[in-house]
C-alpha positions in Angstrom: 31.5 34.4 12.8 27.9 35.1 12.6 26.9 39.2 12.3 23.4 40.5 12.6 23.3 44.1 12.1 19.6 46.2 12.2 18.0 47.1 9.1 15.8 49.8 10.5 15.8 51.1 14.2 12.1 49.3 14.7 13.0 45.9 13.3 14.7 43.1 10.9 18.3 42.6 10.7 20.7 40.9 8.5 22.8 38.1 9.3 26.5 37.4 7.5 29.3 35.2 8.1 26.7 31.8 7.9 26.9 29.2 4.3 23.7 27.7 4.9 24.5 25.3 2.8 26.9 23.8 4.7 24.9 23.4 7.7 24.3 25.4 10.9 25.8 24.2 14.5 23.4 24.3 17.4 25.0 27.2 19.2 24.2 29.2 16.0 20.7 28.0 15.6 20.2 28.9 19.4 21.2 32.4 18.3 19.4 32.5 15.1 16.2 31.7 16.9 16.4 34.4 19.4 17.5 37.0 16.8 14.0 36.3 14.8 12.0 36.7 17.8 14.1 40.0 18.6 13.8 41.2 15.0 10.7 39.4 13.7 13.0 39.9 9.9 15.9 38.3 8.9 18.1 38.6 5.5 20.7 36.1 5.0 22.5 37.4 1.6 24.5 35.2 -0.8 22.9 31.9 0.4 23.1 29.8 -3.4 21.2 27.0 -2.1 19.0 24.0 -3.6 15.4 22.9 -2.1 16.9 20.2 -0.1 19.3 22.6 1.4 16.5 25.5 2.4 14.3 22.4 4.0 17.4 21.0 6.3 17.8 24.7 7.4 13.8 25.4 7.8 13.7 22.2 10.1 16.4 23.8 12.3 13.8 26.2 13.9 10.8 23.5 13.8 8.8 21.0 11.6 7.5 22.5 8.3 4.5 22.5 7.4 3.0 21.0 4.1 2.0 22.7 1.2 -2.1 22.9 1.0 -3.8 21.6 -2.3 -4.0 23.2 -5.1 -0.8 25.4 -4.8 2.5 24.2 -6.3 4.4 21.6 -4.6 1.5 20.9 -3.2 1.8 17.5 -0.3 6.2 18.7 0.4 7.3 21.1 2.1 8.5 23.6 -0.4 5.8 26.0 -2.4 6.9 27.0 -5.7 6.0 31.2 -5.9 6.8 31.7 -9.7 5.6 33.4 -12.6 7.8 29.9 -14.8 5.6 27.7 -15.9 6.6 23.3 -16.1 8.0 24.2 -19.4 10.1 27.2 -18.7 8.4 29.7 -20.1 6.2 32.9 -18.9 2.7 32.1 -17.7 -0.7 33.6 -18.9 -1.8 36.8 -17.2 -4.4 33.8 -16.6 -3.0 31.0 -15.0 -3.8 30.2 -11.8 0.3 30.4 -10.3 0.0 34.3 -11.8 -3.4 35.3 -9.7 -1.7 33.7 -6.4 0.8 35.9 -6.8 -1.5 38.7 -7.6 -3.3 37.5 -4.0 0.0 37.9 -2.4 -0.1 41.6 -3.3 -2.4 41.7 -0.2 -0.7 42.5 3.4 -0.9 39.2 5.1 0.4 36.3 7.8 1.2 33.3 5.9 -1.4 30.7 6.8 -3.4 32.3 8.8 -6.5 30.7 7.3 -5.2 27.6 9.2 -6.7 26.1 12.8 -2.4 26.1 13.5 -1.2 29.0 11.8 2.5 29.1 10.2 5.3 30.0 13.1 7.6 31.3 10.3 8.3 31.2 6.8 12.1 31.2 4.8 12.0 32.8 1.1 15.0 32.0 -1.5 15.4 34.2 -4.5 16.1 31.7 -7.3 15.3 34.0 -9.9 14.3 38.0 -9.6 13.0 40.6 -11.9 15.4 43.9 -13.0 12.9 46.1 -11.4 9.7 45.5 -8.7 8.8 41.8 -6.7 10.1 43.4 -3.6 8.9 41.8 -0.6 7.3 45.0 2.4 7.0 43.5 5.7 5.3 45.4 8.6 6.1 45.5 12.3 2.7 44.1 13.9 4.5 44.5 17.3 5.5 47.6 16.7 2.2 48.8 15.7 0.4 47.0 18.7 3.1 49.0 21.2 2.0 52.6 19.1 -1.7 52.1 20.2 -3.4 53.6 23.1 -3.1 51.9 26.2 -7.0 51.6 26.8 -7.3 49.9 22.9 -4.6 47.6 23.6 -6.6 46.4 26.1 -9.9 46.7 24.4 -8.4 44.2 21.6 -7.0 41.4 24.1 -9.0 38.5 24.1 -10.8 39.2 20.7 -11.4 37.2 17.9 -11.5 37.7 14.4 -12.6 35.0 11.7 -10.3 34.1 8.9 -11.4 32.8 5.8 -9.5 31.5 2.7 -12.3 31.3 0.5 -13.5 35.3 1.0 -10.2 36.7 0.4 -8.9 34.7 -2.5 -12.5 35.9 -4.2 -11.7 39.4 -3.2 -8.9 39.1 -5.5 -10.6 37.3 -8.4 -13.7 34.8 -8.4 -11.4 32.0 -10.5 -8.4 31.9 -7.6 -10.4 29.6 -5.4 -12.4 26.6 -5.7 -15.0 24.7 -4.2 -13.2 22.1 -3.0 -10.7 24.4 -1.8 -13.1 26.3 0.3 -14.4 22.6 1.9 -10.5 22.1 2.8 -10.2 25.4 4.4 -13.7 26.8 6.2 -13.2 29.8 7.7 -11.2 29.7 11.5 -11.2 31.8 14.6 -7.7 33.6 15.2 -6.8 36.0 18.7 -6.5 39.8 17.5 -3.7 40.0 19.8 -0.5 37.7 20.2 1.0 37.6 23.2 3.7 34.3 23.0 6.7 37.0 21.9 9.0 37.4 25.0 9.7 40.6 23.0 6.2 41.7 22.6 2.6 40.8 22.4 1.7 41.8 18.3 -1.5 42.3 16.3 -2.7 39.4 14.1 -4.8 40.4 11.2 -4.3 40.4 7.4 -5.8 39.6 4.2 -8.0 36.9 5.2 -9.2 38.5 8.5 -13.1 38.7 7.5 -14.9 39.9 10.6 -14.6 39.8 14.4 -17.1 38.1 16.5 -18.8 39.8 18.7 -19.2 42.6 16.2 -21.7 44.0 13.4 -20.1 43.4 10.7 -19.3 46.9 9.3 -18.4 47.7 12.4 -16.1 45.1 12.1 -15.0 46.1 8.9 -13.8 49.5 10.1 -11.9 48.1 12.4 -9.7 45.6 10.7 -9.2 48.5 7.9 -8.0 51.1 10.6 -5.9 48.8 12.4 -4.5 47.7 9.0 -4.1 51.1 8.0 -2.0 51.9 11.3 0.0 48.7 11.0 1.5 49.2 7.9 2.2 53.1 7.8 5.8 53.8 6.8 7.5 54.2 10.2 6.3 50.1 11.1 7.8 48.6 8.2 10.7 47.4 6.0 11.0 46.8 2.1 13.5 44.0 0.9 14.6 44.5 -3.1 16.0 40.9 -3.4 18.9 40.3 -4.8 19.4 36.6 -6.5 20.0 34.5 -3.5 19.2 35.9 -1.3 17.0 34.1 2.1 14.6 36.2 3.9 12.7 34.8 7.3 10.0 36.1 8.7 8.1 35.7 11.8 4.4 35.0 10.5 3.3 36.0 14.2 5.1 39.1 14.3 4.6 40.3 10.9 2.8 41.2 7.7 4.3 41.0 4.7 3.5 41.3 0.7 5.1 41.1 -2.5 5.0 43.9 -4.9 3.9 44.3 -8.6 6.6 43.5 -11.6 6.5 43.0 -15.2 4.9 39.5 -14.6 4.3 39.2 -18.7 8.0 39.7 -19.6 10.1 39.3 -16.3 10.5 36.0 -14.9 10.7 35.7 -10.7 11.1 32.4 -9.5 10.8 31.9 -5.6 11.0 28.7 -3.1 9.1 29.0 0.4 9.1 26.8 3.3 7.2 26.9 6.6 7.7 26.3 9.9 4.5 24.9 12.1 2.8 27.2 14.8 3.4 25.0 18.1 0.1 26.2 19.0 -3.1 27.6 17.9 -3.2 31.5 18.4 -6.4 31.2 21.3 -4.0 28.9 23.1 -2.0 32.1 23.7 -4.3 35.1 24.1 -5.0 37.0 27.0 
């Protein structure tokens, strides 16, 4: 029998009694997909499951989006995030796998620098450090709901521009290319998601660059104190993985990074997959 017991009293929850690998029933999926819009988090512990395994479940809650170019797996829909190179050894401080996962340091939505952003992503711990590589999620719901009424209103209906290209360079001039900015120009995103029956949420992160509308320090200010609000301690939740385990998160209800580890000396191997938006975030603002 399927168990989902809160994590913190603001949000994510994890789920026992379930052997993903052996498939989920409908019934349970039905409950499983309420549960992430409730919690926006969920942990599923002791899941020892393969690729093919983690995309049968993934496609449960929707199809799966494909890896862009240039990221490993690139074209299926599993991304490798690993510090392993193809011959099973530790990558260069260098390479460019190591600096993604540098970038992913950042508090951000998965995606987000897309025209259809990422409904959801599932994370499987195939290989962990002894210390560090947490994963911090933050409660964007939670942290729209603690504003004052009159700004919660004041950010309905904005717009804020994400762009791939400007925060990958933030992080280091070598993690994006030229032909990666052409296949991913910078998109408009709502501020405010409203499509939760649990709660509208803020939408911001790493690659949020400006806000139309706004001078651009202005703009600047903004996104940093709404940041800064979003992800103070009583809005989030820090997972310390244990091998195995499968953490899913809703991309439109959260933020989330991973935090530093030994990357020279400790390996961490992780497998990510997707699940498409159903719809661009402007199709839902206010």
């Amino acid at each position: 029998m399927v168990e989902i017991t809160p994590l913190t009293p603001v949000f994510a929850a994890r789920v026992t009694g379930l052997d993903i690998g052996r498939g989920v029933d409908a019934a349970t999926m039905a409950t499983l997909k309420d549960a992430l819009d409730r919690h926006s988090v969920l942990v599923f512990p002791g899941q020892a499951i393969d690729d093919a395994a983690q995309v049968a479940f993934s496609e449960g809650f929707g199809p799966l989006e494909r890896t862009r170019p240039g990221a490993p797996g690139a074209g299926s829909p599993v991304i490798i995030l690993s510090n392993v190179g193809p011959d099973g050894g530790i990558e260069a401080p260098t390479a460019k796998q190591v600096l993604n996962n540098k970038a992913n340091r950042l508090w951000h939505h998965d995606s987000s620098f897309k025209q259809l952003p990422a409904r959801a992503s599932l994370l499987s711990a195939r290989e962990i450090p002894s210390a560090g590589g947490d994963t911090e999620f933050a409660s964007m719901r939670a942290a729209f709901a603690a504003l004052d009424p009159a700004e919660q209103a004041a950010l309905k209906g904005r717009v804020a521009i994400h762009d791939f290209g400007w925060s990958r360079a933030r992080v280091d001039a070598a993690l994006v290319s030229e032909d990666e900015r052409r296949q991913h120009p910078p998109v408009r995103q709502a501020m405010v998601l409203e499509e939760n029956p649990y709660g509208p949420a803020l939408y911001l992160g790493a690659h949020a660059r400006s806000i139309e509308g706004m001078e651009e320090e202005a703009a600047r200010i903004l996104i940093d104190r709404l940041m800064a609000h979003a992800t103070q301690p009583a809005f989030t939740y820090a997972h310390r993985w244990q091998r195995h385990d499968l953490v899913m998160w809703d991309n439109r209800a959260v933020l989330h990074r991973a935090t530093p580890f030994a990357t020279a000396t400790e390996r961490r191997h992780m497998v990510r997959t997707c699940v498409a938006g159903s719809a661009p975030t402007l199709a839902v603002a206010a």
